[in-house]
N, C-alpha and C positions, 0 to 999 in steps of 0.2 A: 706569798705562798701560792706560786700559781700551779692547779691542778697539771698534772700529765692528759688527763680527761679530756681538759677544756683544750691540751693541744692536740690533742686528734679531733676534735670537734673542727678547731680552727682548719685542718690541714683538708676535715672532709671539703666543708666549705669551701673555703678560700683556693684549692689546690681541686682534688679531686671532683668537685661537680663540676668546674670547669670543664677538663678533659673530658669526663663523663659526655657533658652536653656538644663539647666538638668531634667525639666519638659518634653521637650518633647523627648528629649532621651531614658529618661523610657516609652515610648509607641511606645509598635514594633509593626511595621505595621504587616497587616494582609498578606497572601498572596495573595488577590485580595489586597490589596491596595499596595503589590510591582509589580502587574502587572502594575498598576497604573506608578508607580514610577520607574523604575527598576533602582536596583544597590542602591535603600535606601532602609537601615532597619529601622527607625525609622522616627519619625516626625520631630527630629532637622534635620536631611540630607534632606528631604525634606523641610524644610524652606530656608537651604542652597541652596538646590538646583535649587529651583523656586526665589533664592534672596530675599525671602521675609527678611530677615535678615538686608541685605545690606541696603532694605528702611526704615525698622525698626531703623537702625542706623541715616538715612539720619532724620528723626523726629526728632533724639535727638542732631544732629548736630543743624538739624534748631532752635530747642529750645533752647541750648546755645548762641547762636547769638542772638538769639531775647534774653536772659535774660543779658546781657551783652548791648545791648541796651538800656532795662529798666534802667539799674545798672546806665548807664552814665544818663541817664534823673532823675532819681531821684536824683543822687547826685547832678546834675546843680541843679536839682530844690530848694532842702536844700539849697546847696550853696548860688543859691540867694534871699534865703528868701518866693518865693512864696506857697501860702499856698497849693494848688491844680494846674490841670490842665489845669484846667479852667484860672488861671493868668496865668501858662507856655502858654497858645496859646496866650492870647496876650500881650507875650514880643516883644518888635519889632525887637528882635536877631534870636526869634525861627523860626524855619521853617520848614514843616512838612517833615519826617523823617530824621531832622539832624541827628539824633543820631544814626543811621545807613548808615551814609556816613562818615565814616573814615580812606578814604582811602587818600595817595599825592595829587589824583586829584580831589578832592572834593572840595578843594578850599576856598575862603569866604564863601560858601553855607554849609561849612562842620562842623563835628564834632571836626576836631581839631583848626579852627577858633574860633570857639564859646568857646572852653576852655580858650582858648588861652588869649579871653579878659573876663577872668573872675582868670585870675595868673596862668592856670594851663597846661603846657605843656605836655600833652598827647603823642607827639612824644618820649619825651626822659624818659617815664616811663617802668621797665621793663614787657617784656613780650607783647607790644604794637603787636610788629611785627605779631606775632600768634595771635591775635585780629582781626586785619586785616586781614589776609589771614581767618580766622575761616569767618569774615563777608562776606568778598568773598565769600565763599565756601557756605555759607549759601544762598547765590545770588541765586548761580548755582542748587540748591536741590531744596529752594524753587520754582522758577518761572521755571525752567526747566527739576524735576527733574531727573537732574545731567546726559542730552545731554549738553555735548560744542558747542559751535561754535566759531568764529573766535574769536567775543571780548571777550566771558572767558579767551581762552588759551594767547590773546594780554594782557589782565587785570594783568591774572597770570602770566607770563613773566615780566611783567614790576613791577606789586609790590615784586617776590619773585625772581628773575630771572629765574625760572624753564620755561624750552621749553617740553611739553609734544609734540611737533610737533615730534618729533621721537623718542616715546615712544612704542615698539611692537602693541599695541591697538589702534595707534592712526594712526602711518604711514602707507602711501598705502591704508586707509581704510576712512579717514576723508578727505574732507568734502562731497566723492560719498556714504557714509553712515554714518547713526547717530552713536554716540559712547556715551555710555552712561561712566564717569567718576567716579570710585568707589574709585579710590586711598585716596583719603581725610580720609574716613573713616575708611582707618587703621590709621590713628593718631587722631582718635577722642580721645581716653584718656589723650593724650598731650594737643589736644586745650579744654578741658574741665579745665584740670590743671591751664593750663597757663590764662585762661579764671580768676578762682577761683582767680590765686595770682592775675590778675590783677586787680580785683576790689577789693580785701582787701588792696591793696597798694594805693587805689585812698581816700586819706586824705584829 
């Protein structure tokens, strides 16, 4: 049941920021605008260099998550027959944003409760785990984006066992200043993958 969503996500990705990024390669800065910038010659090192990149990624992080979202809510909703969303709000199982709480401790309130009593074990489907941590990480961008504080790195500790607590970026430096967390977004092409097989596996 794979979203539409998750394929424009993949097409930003995998297609568009490419070109994007060879677009701006071909435009060599001026020499006032390496005064501007010093040490870039073009507009992609200056996207690099200002991160704009980095946020740019963190958008299509967050947009994976939300279409993996959707993906689970429409498939409940097929699943159980209702026509619209208007009957999904009043199932007396739903609850607003089940569908993005699928983590261990979401609990009866959660996304994999709610499968659960409808036959479908979401825990033992593959690819789940990177699910999880993608919604995670989609937390973190979304509503913060992407400073930690204590309950990210306890969250992510406890779902993935990763301790960024003494990661170079983070020791010595967290919690007497913000640290904004970019690591995720080098594997955004895994959790977009992983994302993809998992809702074509969700029967």
């Amino acid at each position: 049941m794979l979203s539409p969503d998750l394929d424009r996500v993949a097409e930003t990705h995998f297609f568009l920021r490419p070109v994007l990024s060879s677009a701006l390669k071909s435009q060599t800065l001026t020499t006032e605008g390496q005064q501007h910038f010093p040490g870039c010659n073009n507009y992609n090192e200056v996207w690099a260099t200002q991160l704009s990149d980095k946020y740019f990624d963190m958008g299509t992080l967050i947009r994976a998550a939300a279409s993996v979202e959707t993906g689970l809510r429409d498939y409940y909703v097929q699943k159980v027959g209702h026509a619209n969303l208007t009957q999904l709000r009043a199932d007396p199982k739903y609850k607003q944003n089940i569908f993005q709480r699928v983590m261990p401790w979401s609990g009866k309130d959660g996304a994999i409760a709610l499968f659960n009593s409808i036959g479908v074990d979401l825990a033992k489907m593959q690819d789940f785990a990177s699910v999880q941590e993608l919604v995670l990480q989609r937390h973190l961008y979304a509503h913060n984006l992407g400073v930690i504080d204590a309950k990210y790195m306890a969250d992510l500790k406890s779902l993935t066992g990763q301790d960024i607590s003494q990661h170079p970026s983070v020791l010595n430096v967290f919690p007497a200043q913000d640290v904004v967390w970019f690591e995720p977004l080098s594997r955004l092409d895994a959790f977009i993958n992983a994302a993809r097989s998992f809702l074509r596996n969700l029967q």
